[in-house]
PQR file with spaces between the fields and no chain letter, atoms N, CA, C, O and H, PARSE charges and radii, in Angstrom:
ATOM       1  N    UNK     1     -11.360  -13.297    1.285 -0.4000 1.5000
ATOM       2  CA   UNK     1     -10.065  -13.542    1.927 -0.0000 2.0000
ATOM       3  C    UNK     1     -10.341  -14.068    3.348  0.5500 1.7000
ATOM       4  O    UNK     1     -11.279  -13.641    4.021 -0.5500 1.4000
ATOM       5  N    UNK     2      -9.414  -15.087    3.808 -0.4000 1.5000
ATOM       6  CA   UNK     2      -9.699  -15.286    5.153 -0.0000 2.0000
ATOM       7  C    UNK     2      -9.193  -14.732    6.209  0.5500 1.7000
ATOM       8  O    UNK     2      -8.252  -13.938    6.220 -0.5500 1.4000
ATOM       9  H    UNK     2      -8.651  -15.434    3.261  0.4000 1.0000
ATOM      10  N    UNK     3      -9.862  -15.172    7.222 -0.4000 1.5000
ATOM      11  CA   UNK     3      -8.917  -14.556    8.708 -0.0000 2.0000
ATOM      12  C    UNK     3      -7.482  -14.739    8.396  0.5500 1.7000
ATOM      13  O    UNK     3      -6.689  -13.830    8.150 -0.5500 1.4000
ATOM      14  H    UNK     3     -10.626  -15.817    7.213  0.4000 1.0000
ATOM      15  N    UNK     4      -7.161  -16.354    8.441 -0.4000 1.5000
ATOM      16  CA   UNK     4      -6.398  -16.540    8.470 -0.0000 2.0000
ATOM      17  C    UNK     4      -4.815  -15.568    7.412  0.5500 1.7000
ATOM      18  O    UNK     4      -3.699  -15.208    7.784 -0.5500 1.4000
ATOM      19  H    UNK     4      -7.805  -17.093    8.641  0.4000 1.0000
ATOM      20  N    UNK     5      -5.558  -15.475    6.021 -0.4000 1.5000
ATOM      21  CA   UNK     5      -4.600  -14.917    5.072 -0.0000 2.0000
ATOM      22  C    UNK     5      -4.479  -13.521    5.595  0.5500 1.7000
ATOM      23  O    UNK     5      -3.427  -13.034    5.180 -0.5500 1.4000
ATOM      24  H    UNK     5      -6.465  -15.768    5.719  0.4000 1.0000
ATOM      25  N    UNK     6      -5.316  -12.490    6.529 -0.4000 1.5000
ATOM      26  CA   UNK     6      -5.400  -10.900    6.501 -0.0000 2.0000
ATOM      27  C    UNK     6      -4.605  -11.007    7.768  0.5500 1.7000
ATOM      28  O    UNK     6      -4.275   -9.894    8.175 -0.5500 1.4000
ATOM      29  H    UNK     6      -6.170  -12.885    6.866  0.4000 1.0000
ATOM      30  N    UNK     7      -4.187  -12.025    8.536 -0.4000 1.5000
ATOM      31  CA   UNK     7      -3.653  -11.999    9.590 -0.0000 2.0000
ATOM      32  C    UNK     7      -1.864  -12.321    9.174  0.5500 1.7000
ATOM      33  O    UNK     7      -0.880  -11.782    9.680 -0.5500 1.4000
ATOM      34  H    UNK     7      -4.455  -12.929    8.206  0.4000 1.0000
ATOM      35  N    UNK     8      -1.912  -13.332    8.139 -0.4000 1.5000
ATOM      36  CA   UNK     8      -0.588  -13.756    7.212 -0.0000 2.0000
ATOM      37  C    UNK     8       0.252  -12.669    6.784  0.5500 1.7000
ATOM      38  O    UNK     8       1.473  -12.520    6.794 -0.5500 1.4000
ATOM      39  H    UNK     8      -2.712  -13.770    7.728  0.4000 1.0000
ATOM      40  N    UNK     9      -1.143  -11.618    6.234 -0.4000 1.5000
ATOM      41  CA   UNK     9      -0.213  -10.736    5.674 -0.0000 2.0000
ATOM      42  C    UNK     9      -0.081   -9.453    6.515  0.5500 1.7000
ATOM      43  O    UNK     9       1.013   -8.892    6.458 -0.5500 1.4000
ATOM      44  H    UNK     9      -2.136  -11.739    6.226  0.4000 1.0000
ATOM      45  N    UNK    10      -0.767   -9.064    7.068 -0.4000 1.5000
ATOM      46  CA   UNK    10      -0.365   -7.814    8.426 -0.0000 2.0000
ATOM      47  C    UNK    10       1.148   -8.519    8.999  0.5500 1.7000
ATOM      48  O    UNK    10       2.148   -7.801    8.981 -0.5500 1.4000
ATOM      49  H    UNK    10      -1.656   -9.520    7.114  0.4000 1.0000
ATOM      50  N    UNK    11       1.245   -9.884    9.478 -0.4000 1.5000
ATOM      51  CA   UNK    11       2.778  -10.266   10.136 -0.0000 2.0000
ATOM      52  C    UNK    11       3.487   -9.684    8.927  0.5500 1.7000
ATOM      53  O    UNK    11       4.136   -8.644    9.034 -0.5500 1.4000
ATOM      54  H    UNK    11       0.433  -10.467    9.493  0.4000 1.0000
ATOM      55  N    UNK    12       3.328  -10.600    7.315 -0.4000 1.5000
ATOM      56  CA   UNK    12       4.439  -10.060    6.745 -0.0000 2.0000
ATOM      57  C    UNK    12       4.558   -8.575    6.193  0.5500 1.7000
ATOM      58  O    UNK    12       5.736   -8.379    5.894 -0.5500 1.4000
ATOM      59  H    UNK    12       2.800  -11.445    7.227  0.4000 1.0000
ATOM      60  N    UNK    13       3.876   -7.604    5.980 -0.4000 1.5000
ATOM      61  CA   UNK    13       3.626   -6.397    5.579 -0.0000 2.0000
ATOM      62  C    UNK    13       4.365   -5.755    6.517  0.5500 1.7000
ATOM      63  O    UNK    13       5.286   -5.037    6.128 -0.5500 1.4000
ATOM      64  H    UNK    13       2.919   -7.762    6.223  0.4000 1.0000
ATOM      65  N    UNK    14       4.092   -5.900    7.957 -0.4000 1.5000
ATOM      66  CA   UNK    14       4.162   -5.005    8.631 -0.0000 2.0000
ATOM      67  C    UNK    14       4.554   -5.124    9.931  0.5500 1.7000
ATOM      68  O    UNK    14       4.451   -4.317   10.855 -0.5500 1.4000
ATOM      69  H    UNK    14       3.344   -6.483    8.273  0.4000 1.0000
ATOM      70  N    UNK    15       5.394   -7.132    9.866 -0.4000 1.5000
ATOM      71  CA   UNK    15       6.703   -7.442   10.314 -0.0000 2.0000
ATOM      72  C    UNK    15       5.649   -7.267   12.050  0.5500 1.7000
ATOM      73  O    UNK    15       6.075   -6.692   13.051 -0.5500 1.4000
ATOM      74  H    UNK    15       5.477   -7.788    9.115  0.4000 1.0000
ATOM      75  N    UNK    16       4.746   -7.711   11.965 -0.4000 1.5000
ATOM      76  CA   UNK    16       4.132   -7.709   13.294 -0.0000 2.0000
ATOM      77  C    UNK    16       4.248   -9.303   13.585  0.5500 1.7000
ATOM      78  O    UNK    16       4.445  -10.156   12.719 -0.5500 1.4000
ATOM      79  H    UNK    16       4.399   -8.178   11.152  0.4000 1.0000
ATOM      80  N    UNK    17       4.074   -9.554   15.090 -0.4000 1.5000
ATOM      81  CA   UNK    17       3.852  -10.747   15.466 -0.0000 2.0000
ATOM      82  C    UNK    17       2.478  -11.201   15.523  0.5500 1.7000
ATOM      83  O    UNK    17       1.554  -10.432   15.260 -0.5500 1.4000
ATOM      84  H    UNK    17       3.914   -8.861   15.793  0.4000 1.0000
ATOM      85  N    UNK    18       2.261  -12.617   15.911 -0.4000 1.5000
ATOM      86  CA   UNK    18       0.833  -12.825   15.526 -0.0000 2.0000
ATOM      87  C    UNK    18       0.226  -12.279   16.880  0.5500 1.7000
ATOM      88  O    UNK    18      -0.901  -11.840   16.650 -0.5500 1.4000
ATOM      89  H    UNK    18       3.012  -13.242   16.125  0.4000 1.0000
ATOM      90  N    UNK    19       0.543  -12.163   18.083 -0.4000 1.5000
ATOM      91  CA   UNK    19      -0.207  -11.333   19.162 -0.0000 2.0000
ATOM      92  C    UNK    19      -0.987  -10.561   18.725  0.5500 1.7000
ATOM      93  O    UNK    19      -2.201  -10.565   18.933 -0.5500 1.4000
ATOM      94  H    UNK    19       1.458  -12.520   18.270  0.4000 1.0000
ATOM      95  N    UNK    20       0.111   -9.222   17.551 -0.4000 1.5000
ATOM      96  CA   UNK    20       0.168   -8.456   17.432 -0.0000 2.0000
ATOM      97  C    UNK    20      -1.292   -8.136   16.246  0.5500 1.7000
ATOM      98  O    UNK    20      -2.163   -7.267   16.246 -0.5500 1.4000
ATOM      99  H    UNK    20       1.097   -9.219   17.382  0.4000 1.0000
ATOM     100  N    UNK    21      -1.157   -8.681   15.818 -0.4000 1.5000
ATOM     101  CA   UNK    21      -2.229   -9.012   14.380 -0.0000 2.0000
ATOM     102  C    UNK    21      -3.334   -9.655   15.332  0.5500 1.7000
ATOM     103  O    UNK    21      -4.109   -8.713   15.499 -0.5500 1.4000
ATOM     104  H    UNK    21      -0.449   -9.388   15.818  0.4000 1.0000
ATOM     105  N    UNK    22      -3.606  -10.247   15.722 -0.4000 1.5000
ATOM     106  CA   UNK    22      -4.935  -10.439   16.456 -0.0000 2.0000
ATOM     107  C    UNK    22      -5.293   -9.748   17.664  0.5500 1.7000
ATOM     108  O    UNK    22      -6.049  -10.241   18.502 -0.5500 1.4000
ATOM     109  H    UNK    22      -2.977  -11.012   15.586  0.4000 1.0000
ATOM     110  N    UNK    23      -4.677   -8.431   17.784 -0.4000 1.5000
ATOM     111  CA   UNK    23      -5.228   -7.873   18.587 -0.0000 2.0000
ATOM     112  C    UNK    23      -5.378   -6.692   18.440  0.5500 1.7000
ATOM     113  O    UNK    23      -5.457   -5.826   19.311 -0.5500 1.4000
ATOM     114  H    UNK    23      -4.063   -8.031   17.104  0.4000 1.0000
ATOM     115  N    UNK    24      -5.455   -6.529   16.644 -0.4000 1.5000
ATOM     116  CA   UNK    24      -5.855   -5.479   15.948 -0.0000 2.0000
ATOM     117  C    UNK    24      -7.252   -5.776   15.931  0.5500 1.7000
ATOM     118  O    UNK    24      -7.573   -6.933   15.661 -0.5500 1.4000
ATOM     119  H    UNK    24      -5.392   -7.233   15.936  0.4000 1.0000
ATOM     120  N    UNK    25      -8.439   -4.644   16.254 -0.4000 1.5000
ATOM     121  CA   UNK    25      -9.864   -4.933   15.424 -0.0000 2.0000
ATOM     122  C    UNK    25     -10.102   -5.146   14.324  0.5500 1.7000
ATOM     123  O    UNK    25      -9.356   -4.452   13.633 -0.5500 1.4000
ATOM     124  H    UNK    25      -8.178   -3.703   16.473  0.4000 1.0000
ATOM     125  N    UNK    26     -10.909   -5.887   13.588 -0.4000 1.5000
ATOM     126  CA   UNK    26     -11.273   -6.617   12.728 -0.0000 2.0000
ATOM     127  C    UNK    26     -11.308   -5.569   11.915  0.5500 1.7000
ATOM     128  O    UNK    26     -10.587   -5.691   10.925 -0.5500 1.4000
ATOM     129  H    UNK    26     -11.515   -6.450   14.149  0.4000 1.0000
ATOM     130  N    UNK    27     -12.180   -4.131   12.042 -0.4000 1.5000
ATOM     131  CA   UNK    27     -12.625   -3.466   11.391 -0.0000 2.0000
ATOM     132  C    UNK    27     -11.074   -2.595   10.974  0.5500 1.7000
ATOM     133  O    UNK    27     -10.976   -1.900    9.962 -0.5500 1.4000
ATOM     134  H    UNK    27     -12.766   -4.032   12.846  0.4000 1.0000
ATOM     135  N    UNK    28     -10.147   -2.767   11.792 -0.4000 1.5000
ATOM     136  CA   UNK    28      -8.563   -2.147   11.447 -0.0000 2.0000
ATOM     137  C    UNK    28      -7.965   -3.178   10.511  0.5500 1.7000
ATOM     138  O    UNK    28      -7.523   -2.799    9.426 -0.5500 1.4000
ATOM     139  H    UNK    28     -10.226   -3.331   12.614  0.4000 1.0000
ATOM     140  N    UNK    29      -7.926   -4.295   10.813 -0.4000 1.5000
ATOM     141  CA   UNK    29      -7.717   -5.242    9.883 -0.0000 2.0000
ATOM     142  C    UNK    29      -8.047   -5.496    8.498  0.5500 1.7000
ATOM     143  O    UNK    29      -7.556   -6.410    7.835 -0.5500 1.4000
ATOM     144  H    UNK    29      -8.285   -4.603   11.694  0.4000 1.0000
ATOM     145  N    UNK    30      -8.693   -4.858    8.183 -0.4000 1.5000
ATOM     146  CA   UNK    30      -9.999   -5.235    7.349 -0.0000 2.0000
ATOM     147  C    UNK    30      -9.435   -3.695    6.449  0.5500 1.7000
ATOM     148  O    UNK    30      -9.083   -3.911    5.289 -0.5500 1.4000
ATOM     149  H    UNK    30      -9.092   -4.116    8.721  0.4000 1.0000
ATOM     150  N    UNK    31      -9.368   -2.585    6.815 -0.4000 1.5000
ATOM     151  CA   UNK    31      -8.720   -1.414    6.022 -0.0000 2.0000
ATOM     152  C    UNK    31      -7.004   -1.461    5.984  0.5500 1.7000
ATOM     153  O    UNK    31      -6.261   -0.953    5.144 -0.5500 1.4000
ATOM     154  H    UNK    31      -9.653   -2.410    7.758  0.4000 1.0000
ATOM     155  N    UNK    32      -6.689   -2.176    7.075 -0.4000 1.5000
ATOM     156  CA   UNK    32      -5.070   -2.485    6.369 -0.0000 2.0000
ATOM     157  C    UNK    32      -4.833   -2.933    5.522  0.5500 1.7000
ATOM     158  O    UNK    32      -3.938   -2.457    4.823 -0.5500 1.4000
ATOM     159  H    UNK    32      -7.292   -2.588    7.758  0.4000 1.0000
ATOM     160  N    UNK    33      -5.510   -4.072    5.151 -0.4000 1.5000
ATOM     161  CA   UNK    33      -5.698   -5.357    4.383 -0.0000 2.0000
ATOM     162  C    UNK    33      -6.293   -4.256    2.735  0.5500 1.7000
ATOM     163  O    UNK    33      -5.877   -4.364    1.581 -0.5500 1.4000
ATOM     164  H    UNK    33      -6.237   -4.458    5.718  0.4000 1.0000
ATOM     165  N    UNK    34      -7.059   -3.564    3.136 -0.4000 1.5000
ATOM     166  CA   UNK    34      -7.178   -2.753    1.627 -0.0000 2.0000
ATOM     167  C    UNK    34      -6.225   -1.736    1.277  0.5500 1.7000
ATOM     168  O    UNK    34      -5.997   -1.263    0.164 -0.5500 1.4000
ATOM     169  H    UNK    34      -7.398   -3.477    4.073  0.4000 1.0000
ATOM     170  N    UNK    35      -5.726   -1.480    2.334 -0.4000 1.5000
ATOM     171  CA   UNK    35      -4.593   -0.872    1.629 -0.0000 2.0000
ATOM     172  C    UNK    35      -3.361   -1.155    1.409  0.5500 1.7000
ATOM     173  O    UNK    35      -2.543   -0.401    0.882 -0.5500 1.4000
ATOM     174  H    UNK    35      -5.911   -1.864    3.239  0.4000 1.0000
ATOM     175  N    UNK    36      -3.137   -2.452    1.871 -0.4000 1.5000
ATOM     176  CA   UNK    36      -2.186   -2.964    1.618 -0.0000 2.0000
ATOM     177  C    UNK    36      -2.247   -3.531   -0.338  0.5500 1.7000
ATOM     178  O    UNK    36      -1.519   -3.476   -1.330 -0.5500 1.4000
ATOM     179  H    UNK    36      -3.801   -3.065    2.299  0.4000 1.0000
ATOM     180  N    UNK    37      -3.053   -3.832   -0.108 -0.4000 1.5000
ATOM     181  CA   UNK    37      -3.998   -4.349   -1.634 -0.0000 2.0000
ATOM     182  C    UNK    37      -3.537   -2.934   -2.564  0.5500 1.7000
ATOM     183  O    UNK    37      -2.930   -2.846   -3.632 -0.5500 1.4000
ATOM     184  H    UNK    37      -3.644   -3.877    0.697  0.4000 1.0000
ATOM     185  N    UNK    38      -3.943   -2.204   -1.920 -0.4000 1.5000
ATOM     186  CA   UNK    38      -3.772   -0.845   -3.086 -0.0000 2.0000
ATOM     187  C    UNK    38      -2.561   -0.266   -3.188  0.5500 1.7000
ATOM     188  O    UNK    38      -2.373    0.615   -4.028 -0.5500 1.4000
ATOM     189  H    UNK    38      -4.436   -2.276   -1.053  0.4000 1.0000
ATOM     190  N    UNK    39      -1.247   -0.827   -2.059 -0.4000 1.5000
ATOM     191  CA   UNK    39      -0.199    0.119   -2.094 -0.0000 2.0000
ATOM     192  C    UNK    39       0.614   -0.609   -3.218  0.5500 1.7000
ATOM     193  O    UNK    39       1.566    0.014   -3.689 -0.5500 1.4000
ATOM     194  H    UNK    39      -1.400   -1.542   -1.376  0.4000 1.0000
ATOM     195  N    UNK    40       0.252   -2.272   -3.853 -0.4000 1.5000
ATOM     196  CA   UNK    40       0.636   -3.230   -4.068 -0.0000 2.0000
ATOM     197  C    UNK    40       0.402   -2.816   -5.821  0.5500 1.7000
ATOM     198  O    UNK    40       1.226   -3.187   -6.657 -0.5500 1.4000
ATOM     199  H    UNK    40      -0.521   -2.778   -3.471  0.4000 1.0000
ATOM     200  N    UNK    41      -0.663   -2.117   -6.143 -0.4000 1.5000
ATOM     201  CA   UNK    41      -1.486   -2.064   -7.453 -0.0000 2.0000
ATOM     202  C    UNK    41      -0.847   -1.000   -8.320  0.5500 1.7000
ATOM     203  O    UNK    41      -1.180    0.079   -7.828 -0.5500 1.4000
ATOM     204  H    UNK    41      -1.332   -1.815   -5.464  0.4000 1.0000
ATOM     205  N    UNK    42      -0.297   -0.859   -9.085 -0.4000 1.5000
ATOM     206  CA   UNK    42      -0.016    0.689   -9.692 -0.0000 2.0000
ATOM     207  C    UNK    42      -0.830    1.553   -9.736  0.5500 1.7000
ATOM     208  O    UNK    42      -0.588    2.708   -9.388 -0.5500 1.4000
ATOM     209  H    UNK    42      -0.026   -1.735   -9.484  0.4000 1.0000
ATOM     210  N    UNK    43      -2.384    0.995  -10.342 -0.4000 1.5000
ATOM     211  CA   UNK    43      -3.034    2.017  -10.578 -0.0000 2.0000
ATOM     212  C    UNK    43      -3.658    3.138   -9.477  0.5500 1.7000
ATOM     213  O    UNK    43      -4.395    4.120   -9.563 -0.5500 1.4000
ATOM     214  H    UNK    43      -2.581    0.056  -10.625  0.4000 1.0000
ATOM     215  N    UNK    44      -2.881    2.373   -8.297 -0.4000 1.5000
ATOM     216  CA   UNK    44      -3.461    3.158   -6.775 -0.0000 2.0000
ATOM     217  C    UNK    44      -1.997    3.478   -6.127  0.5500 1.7000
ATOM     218  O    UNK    44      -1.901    3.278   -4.916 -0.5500 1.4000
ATOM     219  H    UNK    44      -2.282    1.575   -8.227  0.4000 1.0000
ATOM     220  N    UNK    45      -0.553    4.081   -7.008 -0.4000 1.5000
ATOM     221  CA   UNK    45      -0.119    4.089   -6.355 -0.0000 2.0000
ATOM     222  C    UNK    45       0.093    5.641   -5.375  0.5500 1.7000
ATOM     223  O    UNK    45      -0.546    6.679   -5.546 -0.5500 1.4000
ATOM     224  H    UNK    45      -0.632    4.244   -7.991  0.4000 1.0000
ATOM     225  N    UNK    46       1.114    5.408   -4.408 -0.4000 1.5000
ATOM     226  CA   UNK    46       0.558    6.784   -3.508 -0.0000 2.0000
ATOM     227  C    UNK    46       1.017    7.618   -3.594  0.5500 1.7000
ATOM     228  O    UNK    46       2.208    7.548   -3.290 -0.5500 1.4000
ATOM     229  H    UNK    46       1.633    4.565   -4.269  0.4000 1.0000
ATOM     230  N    UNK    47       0.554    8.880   -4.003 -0.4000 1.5000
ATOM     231  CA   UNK    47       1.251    9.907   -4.402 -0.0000 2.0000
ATOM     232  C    UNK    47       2.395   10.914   -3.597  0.5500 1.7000
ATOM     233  O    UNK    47       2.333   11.265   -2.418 -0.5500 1.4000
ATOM     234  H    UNK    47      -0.413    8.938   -4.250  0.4000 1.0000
ATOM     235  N    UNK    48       3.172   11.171   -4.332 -0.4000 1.5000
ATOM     236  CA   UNK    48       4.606   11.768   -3.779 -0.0000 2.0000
ATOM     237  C    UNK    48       4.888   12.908   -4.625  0.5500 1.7000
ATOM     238  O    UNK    48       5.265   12.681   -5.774 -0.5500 1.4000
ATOM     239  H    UNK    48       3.222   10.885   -5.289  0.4000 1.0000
ATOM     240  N    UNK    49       4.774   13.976   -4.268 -0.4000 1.5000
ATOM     241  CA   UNK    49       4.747   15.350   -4.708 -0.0000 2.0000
ATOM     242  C    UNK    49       6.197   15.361   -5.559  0.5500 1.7000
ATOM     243  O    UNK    49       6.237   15.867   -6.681 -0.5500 1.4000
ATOM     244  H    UNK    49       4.468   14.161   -3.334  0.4000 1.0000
ATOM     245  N    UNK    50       6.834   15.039   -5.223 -0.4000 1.5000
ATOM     246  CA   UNK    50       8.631   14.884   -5.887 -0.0000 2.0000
ATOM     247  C    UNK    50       8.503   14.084   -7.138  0.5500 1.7000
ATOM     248  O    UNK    50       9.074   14.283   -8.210 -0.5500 1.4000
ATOM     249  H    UNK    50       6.801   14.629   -4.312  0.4000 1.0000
ATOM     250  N    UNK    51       7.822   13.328   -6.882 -0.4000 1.5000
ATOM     251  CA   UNK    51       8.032   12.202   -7.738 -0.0000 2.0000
ATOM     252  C    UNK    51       7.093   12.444   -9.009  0.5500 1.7000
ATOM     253  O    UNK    51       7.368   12.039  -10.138 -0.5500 1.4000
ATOM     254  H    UNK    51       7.358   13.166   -6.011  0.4000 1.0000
ATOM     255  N    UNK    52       5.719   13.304   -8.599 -0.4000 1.5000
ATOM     256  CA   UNK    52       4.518   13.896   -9.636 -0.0000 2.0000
ATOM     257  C    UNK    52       5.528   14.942  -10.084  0.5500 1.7000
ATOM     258  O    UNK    52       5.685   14.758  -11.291 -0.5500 1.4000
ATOM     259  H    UNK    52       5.495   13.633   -7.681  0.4000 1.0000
ATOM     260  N    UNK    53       6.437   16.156   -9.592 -0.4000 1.5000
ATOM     261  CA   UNK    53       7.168   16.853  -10.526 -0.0000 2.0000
ATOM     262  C    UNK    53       8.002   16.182  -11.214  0.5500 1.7000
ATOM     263  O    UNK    53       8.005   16.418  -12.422 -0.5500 1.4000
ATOM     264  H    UNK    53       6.310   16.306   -8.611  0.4000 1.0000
ATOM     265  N    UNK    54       8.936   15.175  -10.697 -0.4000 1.5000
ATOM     266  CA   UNK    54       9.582   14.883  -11.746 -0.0000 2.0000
ATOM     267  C    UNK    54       9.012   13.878  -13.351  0.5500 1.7000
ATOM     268  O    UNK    54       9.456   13.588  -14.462 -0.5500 1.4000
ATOM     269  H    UNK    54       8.933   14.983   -9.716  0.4000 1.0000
ATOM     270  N    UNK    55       8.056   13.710  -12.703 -0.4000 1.5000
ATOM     271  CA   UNK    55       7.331   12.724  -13.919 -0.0000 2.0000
ATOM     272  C    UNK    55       6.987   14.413  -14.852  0.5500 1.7000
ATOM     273  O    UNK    55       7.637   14.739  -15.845 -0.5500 1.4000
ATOM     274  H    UNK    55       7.695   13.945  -11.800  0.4000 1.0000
ATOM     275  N    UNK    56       6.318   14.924  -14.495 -0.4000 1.5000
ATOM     276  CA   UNK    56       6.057   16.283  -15.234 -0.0000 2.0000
ATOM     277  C    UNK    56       6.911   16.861  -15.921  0.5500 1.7000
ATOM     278  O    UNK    56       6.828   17.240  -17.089 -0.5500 1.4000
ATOM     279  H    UNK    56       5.790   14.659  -13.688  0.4000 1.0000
ATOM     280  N    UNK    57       7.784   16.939  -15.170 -0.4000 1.5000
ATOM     281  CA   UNK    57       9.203   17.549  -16.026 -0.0000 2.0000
ATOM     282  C    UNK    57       9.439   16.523  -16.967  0.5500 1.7000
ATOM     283  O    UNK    57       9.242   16.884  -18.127 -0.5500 1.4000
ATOM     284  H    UNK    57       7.851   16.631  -14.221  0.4000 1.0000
ATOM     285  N    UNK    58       9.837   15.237  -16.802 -0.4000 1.5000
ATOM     286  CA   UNK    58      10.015   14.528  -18.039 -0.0000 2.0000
ATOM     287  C    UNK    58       9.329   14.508  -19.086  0.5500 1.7000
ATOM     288  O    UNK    58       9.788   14.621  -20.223 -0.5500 1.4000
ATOM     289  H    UNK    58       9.997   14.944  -15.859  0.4000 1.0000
ATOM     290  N    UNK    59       8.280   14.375  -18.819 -0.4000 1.5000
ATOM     291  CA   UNK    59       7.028   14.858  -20.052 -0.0000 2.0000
ATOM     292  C    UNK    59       6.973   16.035  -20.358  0.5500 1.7000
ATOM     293  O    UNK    59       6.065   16.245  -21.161 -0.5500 1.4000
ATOM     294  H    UNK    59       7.907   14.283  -17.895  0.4000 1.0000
ATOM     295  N    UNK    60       7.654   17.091  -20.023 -0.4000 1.5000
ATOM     296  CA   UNK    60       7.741   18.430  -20.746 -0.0000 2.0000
ATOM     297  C    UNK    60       8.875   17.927  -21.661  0.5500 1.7000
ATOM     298  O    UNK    60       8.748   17.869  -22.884 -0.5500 1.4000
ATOM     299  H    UNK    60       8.392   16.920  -19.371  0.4000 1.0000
ATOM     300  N    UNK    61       9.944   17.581  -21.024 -0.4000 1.5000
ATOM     301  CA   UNK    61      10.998   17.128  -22.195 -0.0000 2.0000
ATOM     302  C    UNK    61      10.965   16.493  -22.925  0.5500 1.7000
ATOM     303  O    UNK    61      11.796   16.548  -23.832 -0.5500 1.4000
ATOM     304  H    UNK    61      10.047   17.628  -20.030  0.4000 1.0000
ATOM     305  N    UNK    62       9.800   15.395  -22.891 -0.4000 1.5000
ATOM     306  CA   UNK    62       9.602   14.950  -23.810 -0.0000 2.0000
ATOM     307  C    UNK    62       8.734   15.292  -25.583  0.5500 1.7000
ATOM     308  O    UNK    62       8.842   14.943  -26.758 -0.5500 1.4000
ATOM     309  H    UNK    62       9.124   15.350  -22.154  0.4000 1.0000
ATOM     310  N    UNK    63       7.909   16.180  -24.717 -0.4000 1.5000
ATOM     311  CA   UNK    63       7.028   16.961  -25.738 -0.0000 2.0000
ATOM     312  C    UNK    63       7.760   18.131  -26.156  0.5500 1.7000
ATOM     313  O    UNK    63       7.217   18.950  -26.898 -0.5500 1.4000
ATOM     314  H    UNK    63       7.822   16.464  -23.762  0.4000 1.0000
ATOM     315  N    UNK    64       9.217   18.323  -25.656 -0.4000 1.5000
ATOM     316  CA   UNK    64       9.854   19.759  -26.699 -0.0000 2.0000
ATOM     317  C    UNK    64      11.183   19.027  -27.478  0.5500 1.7000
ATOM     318  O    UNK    64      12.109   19.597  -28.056 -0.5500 1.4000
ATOM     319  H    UNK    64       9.659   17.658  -25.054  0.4000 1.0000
ATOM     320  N    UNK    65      10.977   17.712  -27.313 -0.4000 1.5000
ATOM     321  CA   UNK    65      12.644   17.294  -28.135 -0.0000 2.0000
ATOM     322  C    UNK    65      13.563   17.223  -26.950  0.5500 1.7000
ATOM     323  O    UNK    65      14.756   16.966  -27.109 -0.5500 1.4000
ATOM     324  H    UNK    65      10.225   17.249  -26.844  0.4000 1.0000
């Protein structure tokens, strides 16, 4: 990925200006940019205690009828 695109998407993610994005460290940049990647993915999505019970509960109801 380039500078240019990890800087593209910190403005749009996270509604920063470009000041603002280049005067993040690279090495901050660089873990936003992965987690932005992962908040994006299902299989990484982020867990929410409310949201793990209610999935649970549905799957109890589902496994008794």
């Amino acid at each position: 990925i380039s500078m240019v695109s990890i800087i593209d998407l910190l403005c749009n993610e996270y509604g920063w200006s470009y000041e603002q994005a280049m005067a993040t460290p690279l090495a901050v940049a660089l873990q936003l940019t992965q987690r932005i990647f992962k908040r994006h993915d299902p299989k990484y999505s982020t867990r929410n205690g409310i949201t793990q019970q209610a999935k649970a509960n549905e799957m109890e109801r589902l496994k008794h009828g």
